[in-house]
Each structure stands twice: as structure tokens, then as C-alpha cells.
C-alpha positions in Angstrom: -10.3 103.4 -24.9 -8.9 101.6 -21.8 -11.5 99.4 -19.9 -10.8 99.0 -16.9 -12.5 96.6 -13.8 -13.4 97.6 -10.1 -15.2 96.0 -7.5 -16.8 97.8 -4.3 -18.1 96.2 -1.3 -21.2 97.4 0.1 -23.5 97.0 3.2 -27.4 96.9 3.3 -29.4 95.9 1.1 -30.2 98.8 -1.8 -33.8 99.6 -2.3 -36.0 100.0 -5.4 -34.7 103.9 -5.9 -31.0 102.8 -5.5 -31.7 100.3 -8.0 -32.9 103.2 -10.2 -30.5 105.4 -9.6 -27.7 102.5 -10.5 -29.6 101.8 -14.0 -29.3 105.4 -14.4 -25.5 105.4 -13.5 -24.9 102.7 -16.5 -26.0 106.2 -19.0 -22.8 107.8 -17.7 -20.1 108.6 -20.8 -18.1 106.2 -19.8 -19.3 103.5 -17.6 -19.7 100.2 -19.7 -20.8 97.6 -17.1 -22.2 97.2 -13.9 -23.2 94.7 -12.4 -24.6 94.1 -8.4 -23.8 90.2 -6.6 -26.2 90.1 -3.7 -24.8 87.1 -2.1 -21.0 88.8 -2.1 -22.6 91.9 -1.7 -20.2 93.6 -3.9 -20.7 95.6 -7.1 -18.4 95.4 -10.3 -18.1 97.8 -12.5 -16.3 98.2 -15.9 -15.4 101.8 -17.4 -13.4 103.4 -19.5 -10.4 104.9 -18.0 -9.5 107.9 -19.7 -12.6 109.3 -19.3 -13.3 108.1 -15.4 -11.3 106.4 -12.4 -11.8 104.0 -9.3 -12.6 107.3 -7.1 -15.0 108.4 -9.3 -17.0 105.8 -9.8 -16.9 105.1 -6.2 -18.5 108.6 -5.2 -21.0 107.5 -8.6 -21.9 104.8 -6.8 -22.6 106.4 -3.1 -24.4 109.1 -5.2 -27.0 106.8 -6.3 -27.5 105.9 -2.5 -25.3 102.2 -2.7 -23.6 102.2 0.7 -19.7 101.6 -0.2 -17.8 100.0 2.6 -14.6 99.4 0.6 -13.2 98.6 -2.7 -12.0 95.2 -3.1 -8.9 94.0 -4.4 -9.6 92.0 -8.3 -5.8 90.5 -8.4 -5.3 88.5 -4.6 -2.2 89.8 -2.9 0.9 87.0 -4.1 2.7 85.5 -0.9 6.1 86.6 -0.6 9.1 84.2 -1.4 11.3 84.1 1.2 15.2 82.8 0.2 15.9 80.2 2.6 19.3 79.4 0.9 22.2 80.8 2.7 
């Protein structure tokens, strides 16, 4: 098994049924974690990746009604070095 972390932002504010439907989503073979941060807005989920990947928990996650704006990035992008000796 290969766990593996992603994080979606989302927009709105999900209802009682989405919140169903995303407890329900934690019985799918595979997913191990999920977990919602209101304030961020931005849901973070762990699974197993040989069974499941980022595009498929992402159409999961619209499935249970969560409107997914965009999946965010877990590792910040690294500034580039730039070789000022010449």
C-alpha cells in the first residue's frame, strides 16, 4: 500500500447531505482519511494509491456534492537559483 496525500479547494459552504455523502465517501476501498478545514476551505484527503488517484478522488468528492474549485499544491513551488557568477 502507498498512501498518498491531496488537498482540494472548494467554494460554498457544503450542507448537511454533502456532509453525508462525504462520511459515506470515507467507506470507499481505499480512501483512508478525510478530513474538511472550514476556515481554508480546503479538503485533505489521504488514499491509497494503487487502488485510487488525485482524479479520482476529485470526481469522489464532486460526486458527493463538495464544489471543487482546484487542487492545491501540498509541497510550495522552490524559488529558482539563479547563477549570478560569471
Amino acid at each position: 500500500m502507498t498512501t498518498v496525500d491531496v488537498e482540494f479547494r472548494y467554494e460554498g459552504e457544503p450542507g448537511a447531505a454533502v456532509a453525508l455523502a462525504l462520511a459515506n465517501a470515507k467507506d470507499v476501498y481505499g480512501i483512508r482519511r478525510l478530513s474538511l478545514n472550514r476556515v481554508e476551505r480546503t479538503v485533505r484527503v489521504e488514499y491509497d494509491a494503487t487502488r485510487l488517484n488525485a482524479a479520482t478522488v476529485g470526481g469522489l468528492l464532486k460526486g458527493a456534492g463538495l464544489g471543487i474549485v482546484e487542487e492545491v499544491a501540498l509541497i510550495p513551488e522552490q524559488p529558482v537559483a539563479v547563477d549570478t557568477a560569471q
